[in-house]
ZAVEXMI-295517 format. One record per residue (C-alpha): residue number from 1; residue in three letters; x, y, z. Coordinates in steps of 0.02 Angstrom, whole numbers. Last residue first. Layout:
<nodes>
- k  r  c1  c2  c3
- NUM  ala  X  Y  Z
...
</nodes>
This chain:
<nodes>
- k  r  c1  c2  c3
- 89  unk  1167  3943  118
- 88  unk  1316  4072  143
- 87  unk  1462  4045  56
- 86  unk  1653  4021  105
- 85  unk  1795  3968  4
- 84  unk  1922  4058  68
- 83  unk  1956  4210  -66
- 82  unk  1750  4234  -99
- 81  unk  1745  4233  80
- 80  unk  1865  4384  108
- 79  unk  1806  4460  -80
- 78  unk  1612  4472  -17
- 77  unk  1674  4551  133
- 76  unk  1771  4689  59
- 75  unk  1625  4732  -72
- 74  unk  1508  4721  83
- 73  unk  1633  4856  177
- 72  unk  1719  4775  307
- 71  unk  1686  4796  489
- 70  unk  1563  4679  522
- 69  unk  1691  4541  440
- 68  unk  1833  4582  573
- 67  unk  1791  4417  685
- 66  unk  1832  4322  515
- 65  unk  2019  4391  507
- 64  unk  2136  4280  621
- 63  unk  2019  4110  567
- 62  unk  2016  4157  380
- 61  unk  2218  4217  345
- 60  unk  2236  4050  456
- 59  unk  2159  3929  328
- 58  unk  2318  3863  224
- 57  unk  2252  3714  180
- 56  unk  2308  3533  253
- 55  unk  2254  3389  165
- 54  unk  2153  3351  249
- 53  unk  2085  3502  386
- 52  unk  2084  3453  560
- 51  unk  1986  3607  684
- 50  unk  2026  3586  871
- 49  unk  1846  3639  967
- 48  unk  1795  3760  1113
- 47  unk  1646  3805  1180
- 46  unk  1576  3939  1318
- 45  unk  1387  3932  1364
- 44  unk  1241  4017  1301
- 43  unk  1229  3841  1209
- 42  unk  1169  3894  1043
- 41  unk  1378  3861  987
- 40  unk  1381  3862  789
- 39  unk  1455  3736  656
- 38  unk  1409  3741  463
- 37  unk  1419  3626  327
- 36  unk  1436  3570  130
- 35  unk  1518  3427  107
- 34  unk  1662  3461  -30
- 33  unk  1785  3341  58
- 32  unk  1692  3251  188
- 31  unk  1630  3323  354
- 30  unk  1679  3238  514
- 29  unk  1627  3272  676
- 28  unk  1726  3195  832
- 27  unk  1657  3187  991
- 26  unk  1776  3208  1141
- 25  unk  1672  3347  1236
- 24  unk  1515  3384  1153
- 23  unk  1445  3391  967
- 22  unk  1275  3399  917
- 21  unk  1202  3372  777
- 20  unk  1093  3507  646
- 19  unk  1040  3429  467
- 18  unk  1063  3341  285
- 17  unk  1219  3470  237
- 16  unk  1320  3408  382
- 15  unk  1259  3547  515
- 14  unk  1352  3544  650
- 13  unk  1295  3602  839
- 12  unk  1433  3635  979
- 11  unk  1409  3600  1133
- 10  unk  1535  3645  1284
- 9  unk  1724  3585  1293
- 8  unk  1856  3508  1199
- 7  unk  1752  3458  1004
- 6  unk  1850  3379  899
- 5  unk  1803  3451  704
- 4  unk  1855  3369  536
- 3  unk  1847  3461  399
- 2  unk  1892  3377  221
- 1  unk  1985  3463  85
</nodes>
């Protein structure tokens, strides 16, 4: 799938695999399918973004649980971003 990311409010930095930019109100980051990247608010402030992915995958199991991951065991955790595609560079 590819990511796309349009950011609503605040800053919001993306790495695209080559480096950190940043996205504000009304930009539009893309990341191709299989790019690896990141996104993070440094701001202090609040943020928001709308997240495209194409085709569509079924990434809400991710986005409802991800705030839990301090939680979860490491065995746990390891499995949750094993299951949605998700490692840590």
């Amino acid at each position: 799938i590819s990511e796309s990311f349009y950011v609503l409010s605040g800053t919001v930095r993306l790495h695209d695999g080559r480096g950190w930019v940043d996205g504000r109100p009304g930009d539009l980051l893309y990341v191709p399918q299989g790019g690896v990247h990141g996104f993070r608010n440094e701001s202090g402030e609040p943020a928001s973004m709308l997240i495209l992915f194409t085709p569509g995958a079924p990434r809400e199991d991710y986005f409802e649980r991800v705030h839990t991951v301090g939680e979860m065991s490491e065995e746990d955790r390891d499995e949750f971003f094993r299951r949605h595609d998700t490692f840590w560079l």
